[in-house]
C-alpha positions in Angstrom: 0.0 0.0 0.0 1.7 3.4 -1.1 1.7 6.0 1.6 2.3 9.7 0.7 4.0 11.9 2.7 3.7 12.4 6.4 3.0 16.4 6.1 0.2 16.1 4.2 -1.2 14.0 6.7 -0.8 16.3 10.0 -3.9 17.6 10.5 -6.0 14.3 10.6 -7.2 12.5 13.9 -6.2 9.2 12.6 -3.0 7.7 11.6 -1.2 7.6 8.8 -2.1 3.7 7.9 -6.0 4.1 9.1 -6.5 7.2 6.2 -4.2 5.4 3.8 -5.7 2.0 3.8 -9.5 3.5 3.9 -8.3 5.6 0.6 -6.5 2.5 -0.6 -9.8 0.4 0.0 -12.4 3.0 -1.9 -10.1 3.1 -5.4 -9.6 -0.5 -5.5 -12.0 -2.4 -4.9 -15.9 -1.3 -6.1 -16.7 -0.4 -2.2 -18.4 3.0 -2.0 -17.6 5.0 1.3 -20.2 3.8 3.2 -18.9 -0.2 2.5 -15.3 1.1 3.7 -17.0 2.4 6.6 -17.7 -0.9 7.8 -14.0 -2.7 7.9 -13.2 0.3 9.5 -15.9 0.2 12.5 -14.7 -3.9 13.1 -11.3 -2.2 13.2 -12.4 0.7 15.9 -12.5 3.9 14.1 -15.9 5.3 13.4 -16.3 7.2 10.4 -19.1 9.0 8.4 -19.4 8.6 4.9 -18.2 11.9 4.1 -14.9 11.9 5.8 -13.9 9.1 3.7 -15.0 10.9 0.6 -13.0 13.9 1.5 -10.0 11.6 2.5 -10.2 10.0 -1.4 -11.0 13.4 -2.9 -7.7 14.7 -0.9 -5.3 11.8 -1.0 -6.5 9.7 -4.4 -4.6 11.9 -6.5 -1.4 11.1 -4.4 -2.0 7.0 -4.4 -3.0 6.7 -8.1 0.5 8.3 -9.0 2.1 6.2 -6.5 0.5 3.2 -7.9 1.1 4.4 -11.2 5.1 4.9 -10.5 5.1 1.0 -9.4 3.5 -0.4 -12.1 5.8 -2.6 -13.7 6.8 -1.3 -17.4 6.3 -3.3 -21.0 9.4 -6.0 -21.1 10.2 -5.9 -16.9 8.6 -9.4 -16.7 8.3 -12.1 -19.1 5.0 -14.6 -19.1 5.0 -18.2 -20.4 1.7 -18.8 -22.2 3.4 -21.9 -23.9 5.3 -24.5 -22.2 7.3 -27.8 -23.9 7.7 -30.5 -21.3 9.0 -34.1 -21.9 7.0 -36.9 -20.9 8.9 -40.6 -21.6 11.5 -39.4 -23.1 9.2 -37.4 -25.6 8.9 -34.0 -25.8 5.0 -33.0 -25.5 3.5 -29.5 -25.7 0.8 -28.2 -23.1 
């Protein structure tokens, strides 16, 4: 999970993680704010609706570009679709 910058985070009640992972939950996965709302009462925290909106309209700009800066790039990793293997001695194609 990408976490921006401590500074932008000062002025919240909750920690860094709790406003990250709330954030992190809303862009992706198809929860709307009041489904994130929910993990987050099991976990303790009780939060309306519209905080969470205001945390993802503040802070998604932040994780997408974060996300976006990890995603790994054409030609990083290679995927075997095909595969030979040799079965008595013969050479047999899956």
């Amino acid at each position: 999970m990408f976490l921006a910058s401590t500074s932008s985070y000062r002025e919240h009640r909750y920690p860094v993680e709790a406003l990250s992972h709330c954030v992190w939950l809303h862009f992706r996965f198809p929860l709307s704010s009041r489904e994130v709302k929910e993990p987050m009462l099991q976990r303790g925290m009780i939060l309306s609706y519209e905080t969470i909106l205001r945390w993802c309209r503040k802070f998604g700009r932040t994780h997408a570009d974060g996300l976006r800066r990890r995603r790994p790039r054409p030609g990083d990793t290679w995927h075997l679709d095909k595969v030979f293997i040799k079965v008595d001695g013969e050479r047999k194609y899956l």
